[in-house]
NUMI-803156 format. One record per residue (C-alpha): residue in one letter; x, y, z. Coordinates in steps of 0.1 Angstrom, whole numbers, padded with zeros to 4 digits, always signed. Layout:
N
aXYZ;...
% end
This chain:
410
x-0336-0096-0322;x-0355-0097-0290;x-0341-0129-0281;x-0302-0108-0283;x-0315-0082-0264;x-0324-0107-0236;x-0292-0123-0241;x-0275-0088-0238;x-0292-0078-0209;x-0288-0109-0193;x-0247-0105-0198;x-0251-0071-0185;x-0269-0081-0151;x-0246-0111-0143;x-0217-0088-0148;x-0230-0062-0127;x-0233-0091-0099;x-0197-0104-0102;x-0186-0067-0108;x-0204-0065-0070;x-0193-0092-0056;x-0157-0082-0065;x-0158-0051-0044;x-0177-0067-0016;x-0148-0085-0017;x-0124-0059-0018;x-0136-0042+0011;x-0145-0073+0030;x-0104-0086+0022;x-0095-0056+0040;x-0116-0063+0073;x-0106-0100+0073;x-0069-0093+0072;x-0076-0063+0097;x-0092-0088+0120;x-0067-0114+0118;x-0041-0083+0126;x-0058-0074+0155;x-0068-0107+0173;x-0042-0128+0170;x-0010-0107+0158;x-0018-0079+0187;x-0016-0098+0219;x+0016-0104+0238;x+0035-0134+0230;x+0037-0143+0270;x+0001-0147+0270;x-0011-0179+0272;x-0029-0178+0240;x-0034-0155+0216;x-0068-0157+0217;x-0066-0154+0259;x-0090-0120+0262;x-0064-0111+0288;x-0036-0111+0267;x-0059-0093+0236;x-0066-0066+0259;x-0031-0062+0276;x-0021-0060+0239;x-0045-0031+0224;x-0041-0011+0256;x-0005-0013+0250;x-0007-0004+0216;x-0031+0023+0226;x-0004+0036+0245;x+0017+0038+0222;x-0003+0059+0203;x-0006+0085+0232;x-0041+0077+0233;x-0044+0059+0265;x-0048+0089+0285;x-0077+0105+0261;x-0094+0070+0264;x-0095+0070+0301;x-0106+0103+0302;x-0138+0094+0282;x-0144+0063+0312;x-0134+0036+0284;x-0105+0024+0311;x-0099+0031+0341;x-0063+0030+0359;x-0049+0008+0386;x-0087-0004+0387;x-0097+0033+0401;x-0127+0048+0380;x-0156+0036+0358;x-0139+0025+0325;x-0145-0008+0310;x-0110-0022+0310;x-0081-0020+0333;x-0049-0001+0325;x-0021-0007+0348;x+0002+0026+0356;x+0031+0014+0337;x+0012+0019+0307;x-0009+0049+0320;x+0032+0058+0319;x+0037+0053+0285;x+0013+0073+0266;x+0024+0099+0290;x+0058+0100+0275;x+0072+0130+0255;x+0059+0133+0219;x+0089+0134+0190;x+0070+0165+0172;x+0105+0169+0152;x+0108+0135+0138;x+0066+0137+0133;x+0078+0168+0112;x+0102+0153+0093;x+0083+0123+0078;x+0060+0142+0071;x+0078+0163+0051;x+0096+0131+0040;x+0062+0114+0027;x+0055+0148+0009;x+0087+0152-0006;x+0082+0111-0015;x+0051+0114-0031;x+0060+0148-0051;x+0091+0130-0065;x+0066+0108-0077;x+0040+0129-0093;x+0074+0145-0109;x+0086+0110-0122;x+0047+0110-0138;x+0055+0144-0154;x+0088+0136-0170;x+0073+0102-0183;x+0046+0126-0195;x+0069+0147-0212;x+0088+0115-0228;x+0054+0102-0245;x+0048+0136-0260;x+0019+0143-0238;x+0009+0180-0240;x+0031+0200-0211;x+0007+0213-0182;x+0025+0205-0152;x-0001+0212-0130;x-0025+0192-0148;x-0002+0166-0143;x+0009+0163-0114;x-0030+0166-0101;x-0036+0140-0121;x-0014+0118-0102;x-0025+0134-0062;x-0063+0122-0075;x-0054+0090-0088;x-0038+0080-0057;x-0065+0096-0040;x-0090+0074-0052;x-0074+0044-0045;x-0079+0059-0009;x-0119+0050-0013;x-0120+0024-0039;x-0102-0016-0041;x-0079-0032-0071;x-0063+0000-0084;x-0087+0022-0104;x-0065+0049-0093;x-0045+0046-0124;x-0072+0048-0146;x-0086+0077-0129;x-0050+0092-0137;x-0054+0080-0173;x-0084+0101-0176;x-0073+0132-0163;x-0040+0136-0187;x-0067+0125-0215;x-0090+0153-0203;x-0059+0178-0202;x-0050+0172-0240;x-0035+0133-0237;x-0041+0106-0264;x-0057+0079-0245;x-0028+0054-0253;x+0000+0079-0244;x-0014+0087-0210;x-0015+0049-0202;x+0020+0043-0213;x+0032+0072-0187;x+0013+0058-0160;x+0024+0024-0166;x+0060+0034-0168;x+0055+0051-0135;x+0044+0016-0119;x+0074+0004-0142;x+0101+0029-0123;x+0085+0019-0088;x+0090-0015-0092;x+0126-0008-0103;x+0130+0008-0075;x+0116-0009-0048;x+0139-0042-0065;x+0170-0024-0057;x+0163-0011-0021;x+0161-0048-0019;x+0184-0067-0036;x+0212-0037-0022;x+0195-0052+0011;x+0200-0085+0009;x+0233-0082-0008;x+0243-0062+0023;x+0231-0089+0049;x+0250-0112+0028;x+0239-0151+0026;x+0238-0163+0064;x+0218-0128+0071;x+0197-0128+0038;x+0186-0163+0027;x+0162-0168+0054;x+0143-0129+0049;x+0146-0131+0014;x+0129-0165+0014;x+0098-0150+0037;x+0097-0120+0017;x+0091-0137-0017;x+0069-0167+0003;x+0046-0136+0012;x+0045-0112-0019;x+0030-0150-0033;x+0009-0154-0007;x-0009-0125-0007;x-0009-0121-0046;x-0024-0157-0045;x-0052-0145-0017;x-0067-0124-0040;x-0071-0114-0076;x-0071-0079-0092;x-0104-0067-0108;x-0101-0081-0145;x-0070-0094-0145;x-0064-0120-0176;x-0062-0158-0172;x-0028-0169-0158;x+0003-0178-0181;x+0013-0208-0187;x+0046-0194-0172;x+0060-0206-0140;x+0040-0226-0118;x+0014-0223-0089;x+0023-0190-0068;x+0050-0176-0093;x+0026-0177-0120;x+0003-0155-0101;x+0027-0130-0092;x+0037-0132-0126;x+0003-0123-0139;x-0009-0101-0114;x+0022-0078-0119;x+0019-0081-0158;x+0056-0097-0162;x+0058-0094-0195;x+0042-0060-0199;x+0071-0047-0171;x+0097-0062-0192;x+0089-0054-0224;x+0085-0018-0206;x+0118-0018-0195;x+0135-0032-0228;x+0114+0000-0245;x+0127+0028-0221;x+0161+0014-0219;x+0168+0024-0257;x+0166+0061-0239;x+0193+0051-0213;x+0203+0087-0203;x+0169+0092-0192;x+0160+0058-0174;x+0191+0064-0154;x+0176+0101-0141;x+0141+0083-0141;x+0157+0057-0118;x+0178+0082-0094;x+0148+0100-0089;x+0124+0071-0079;x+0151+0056-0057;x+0155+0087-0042;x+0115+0088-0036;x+0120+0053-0021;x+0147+0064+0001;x+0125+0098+0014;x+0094+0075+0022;x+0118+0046+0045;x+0130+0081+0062;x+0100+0096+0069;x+0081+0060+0080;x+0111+0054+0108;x+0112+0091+0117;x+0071+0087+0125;x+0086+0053+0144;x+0109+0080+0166;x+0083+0101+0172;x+0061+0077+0186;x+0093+0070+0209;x+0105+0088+0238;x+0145+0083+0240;x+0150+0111+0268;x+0126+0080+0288;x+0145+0051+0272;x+0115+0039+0253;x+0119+0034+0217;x+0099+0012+0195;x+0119-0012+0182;x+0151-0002+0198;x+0170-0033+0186;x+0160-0030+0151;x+0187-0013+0125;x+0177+0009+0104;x+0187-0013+0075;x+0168-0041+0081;x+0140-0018+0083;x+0153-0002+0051;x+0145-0038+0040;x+0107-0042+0055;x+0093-0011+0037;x+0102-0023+0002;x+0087-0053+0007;x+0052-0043+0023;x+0055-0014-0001;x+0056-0043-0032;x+0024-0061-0019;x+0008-0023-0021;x+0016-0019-0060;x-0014-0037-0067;x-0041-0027-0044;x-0066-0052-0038;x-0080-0037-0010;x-0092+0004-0008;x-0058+0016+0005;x-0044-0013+0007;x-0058-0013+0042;x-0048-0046+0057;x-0026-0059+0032;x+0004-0036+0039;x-0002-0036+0073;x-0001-0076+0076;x+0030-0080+0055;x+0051-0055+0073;x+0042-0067+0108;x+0053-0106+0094;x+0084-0088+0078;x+0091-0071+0112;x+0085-0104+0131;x+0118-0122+0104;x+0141-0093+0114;x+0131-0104+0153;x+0109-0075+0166;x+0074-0086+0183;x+0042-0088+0168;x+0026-0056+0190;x+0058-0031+0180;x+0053-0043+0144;x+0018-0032+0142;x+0018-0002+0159;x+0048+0008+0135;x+0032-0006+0103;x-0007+0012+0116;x+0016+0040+0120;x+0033+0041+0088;x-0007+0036+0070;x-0022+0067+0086;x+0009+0086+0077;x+0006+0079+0042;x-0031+0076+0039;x-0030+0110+0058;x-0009+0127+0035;x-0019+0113+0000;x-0060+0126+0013;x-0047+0157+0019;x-0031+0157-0017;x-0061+0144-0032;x-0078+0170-0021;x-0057+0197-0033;x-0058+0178-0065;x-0093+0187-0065;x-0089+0225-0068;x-0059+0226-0082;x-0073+0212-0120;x-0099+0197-0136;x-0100+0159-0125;x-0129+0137-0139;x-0157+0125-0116;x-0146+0098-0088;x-0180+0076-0095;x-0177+0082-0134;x-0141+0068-0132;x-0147+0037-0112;x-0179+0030-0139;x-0153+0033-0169;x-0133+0011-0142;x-0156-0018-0140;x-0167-0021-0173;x-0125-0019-0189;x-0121-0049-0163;x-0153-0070-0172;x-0143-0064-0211;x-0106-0082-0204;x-0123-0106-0181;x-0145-0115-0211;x-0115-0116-0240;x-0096-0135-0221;x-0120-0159-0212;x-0130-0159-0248;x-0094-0164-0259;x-0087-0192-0233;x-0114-0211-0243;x-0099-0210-0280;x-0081-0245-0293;
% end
C-alpha cells in the first residue's frame, strides 16, 4: 500500500513537471514567434540584411509611425528628429511626417463596432446551440459564459477557454456533456465558416490567381500545427501522413465530421447557424480593414496597403483566423500575427505593412474580447479563472495518459 502511494505520488509530481513545462512552453512559443516577427520580418527589404541594425531600426520606427506613436516617443527623448535632441535613435522628418498624419477615428469606430457585433454573433451562435442541446435557457448566463471563456484564453495557452465555458453553462443548470457538445459545435460552425470565406476566395481568384496562395495557406496552417502541440491532445492517427496527420488530429477531424453529419439531420437550423457565423466572419474581415484605414491617411495619400484588394484580404483573415482556433499560445499572441504577415507577403504587400496590420488587427481583438471578459465578470456567475485552468490541466494529463495507455495496446 505504501509502495502505491509512492507510485501515486510519484505520477502526480512528474505530471505536474510536464504540465509545467507545457505552459513554459506556451508562453515561451509566443515570444519566440514574436522575436522572429520583429527581427527579421520588420526591417525593410532594401536593407542590406535583415539582421543590418540600420535596417531593424529604420523598420520599428517606421512601424512606430504608423502607429502614431512616433511623436509621443520623441517627446519622452527615446528619438530624436533629423538628429536634433537627446533621443537614442534617429528619426528622419519624413517619418516624423507620418505619425503626424490625420487619425481615421470613423473607420477606428466602425471596427470596433464591427469586432463587437462579430463577437456577439458569436456568443448568440453559443446560445442557440445551447438552446438545441436542451441546455436550461438563461441568456445572459450564456452568452457570459462565452465573453469569459474567450477571456481566459486572453491569459492562459492551448485553449482552456472552452472549458472555462463548459463550466459556466454547467454552473448555470447544464449537464456536463450537453454544455460540451454546444461549445464544440460552436468551434464546429467557425470552422465552417472560416472554410467558405475561403474556398468562395479561392474560387474567386480562380486557378492561375489561387493555386499558388492556396498552396502557402495550407503549407502554413501545417506548419504551425506541426510547431506545437495542444495541451493533451491524443496520439496522432494513423490517418494521413506527416503534417496532414497533425492537422488532422490537432483539429479533431473526425470529431468535426461526425459533428457535422449530427447537426445536419437538423438542416433548417444548420443553415441559420451557418448564415449567422458567416455573417460574424464577414463583420470581423470589416472591422480588421476598417482599423487598417484608420491607421491610414487618404486626404495625405498614405494608405497601408494601398495595392491590396479587399478580397485578397478577405482571404488573409480566414486563414490567420484558422491557425487561432486552436490556441497554443495565450492569445494566440505570435501565432496569428506570424501567419497573417506571411499570408500578406503571397498577396505581394511588404513584410513591415503586414505586421503593423496584423499587430493592429491583435490589439483590436484582444482589446475588445478583455473588455467583454470583464463585463462577463459582473454580468453572471463565472467559475474561478485559476480553478478552471486546474480542472484544465488535469482533463489534459488524463487523455495524455489514456491515450498513451491505449497506444501502447497490441
Amino acid at each position: 500500500m505504501p509502495e502505491a502511494n509512492r507510485d501515486a505520488e510519484s505520477n502526480s509530481r512528474r505530471q505536474a513537471g510536464s504540465l509545467a513545462v507545457s505552459v513554459v512552453w506556451g508562453y515561451a512559443f509566443a515570444g519566440v514567434l514574436l522575436a522572429f516577427l520583429f527581427l527579421i520580418l520588420i526591417p525593410n527589404a532594401d536593407g542590406p540584411s535583415p539582421w543590418d541594425p540600420e535596417a531593424f531600426r529604420k523598420g520599428l520606427l517606421e512601424m512606430f509611425a504608423n502607429f502614431r506613436i512616433l511623436d509621443d516617443l520623441a517627446d519622452l527623448r527615446i528619438v530624436k528628429v533629423a538628429d536634433v535632441g537627446d533621443g537614442l535613435i534617429i528619426a528622419d522628418l519624413h517619418l516624423l511626417g507620418v505619425s503626424n498624419r490625420k487619425f481615421g477615428w470613423a473607420p477606428f469606430y466602425l471596427a470596433v463596432g464591427g469586432l463587437f457585433s462579430a463577437l456577439l454573433l458569436r456568443a448568440l451562435r453559443l446560445r442557440l446551440l445551447a438552446s438545441h442541446f436542451g441546455i436550461p435557457a438563461s441568456t445572459r448566463g450564456q452568452l457570459a459564459g462565452f465573453f469569459f471563456g474567450r477571456g481566459v484564453n486572453l491569459f492562459f495557452p492551448f485553449g482552456a477557454g472552452e472549458l472555462a465555458t463548459v463550466e459556466t453553462l454547467v454552473e448555470g443548470g447544464a449537464a456536463p456533456g450537453a454544455a460540451a457538445s454546444a461549445v464544440f459545435h460552436n468551434r464546429v460552425f467557425e470552422i465552417q465558416a472560416i472554410n467558405t470565406f475561403l474556398l468562395l476566395g479561392f474560387v474567386y481568384l480562380g486557378w492561375e490567381g489561387g493555386a499558388g496562395a492556396l498552396f502557402w495557406s495550407i503549407a502554413l496552417v501545417a506548419a504551425v500545427v506541426s510547431l506545437t502541440r495542444p495541451l493533451g491532445a491524443p496520439v496522432p492517427p494513423s490517418f494521413g501522413f506527416g503534417p496532414l496527420r497533425n492537422v488532422w488530429t490537432a483539429f479533431n477531424g473526425r470529431g468535426l465530421l461526425e459533428a457535422t453529419l449530427a447537426i445536419l439531420r437538423t438542416p433548417r437550423f444548420a443553415f441559420g447557424v451557418w448564415l449567422l457565423s458567416c455573417a460574424a466572419m464577414g463583420l470581423e474581415i470589416v472591422g480588421y480593414w476598417c482599423m487598417k484605414q484608420a491607421f491610414s491617411s487618404p486626404l495625405d495619400d498614405y494608405v497601408l496597403m494601398k495595392n491590396l484588394p479587399f478580397l485578397h484580404f478577405a482571404i488573409v483573415i480566414p486563414i490567420a483566423a484558422l491557425t487561432r482556433i486552436i490556441p497554443y499560445t495565450f492569445a494566440s499572441l505570435g501565432v496569428y500575427e506570424l501567419s497573417s504577415t506571411l499570408m500578406f507577403r503571397v498577396f505581394g504587400q511588404g513584410y513591415l505593412t503586414g505586421a503593423t496590420v496584423s499587430l493592429l488587427d491583435s490589439l483590436l481583438l484582444n482589446s475588445v474580447t478583455l473588455i467583454l471578459f470583464v463585463i462577463s465578470l459582473f454580468a453572471s456567475r463565472c467559475p474561478s479563472v485559476l480553478e478552471t485552468w486546474r480542472k484544465f490541466f488535469e482533463q489534459s494529463v488524463a487523455r495524455d495518459h489514456l491515450a498513451a495507455a491505449e497506444g501502447s495496446e497490441p
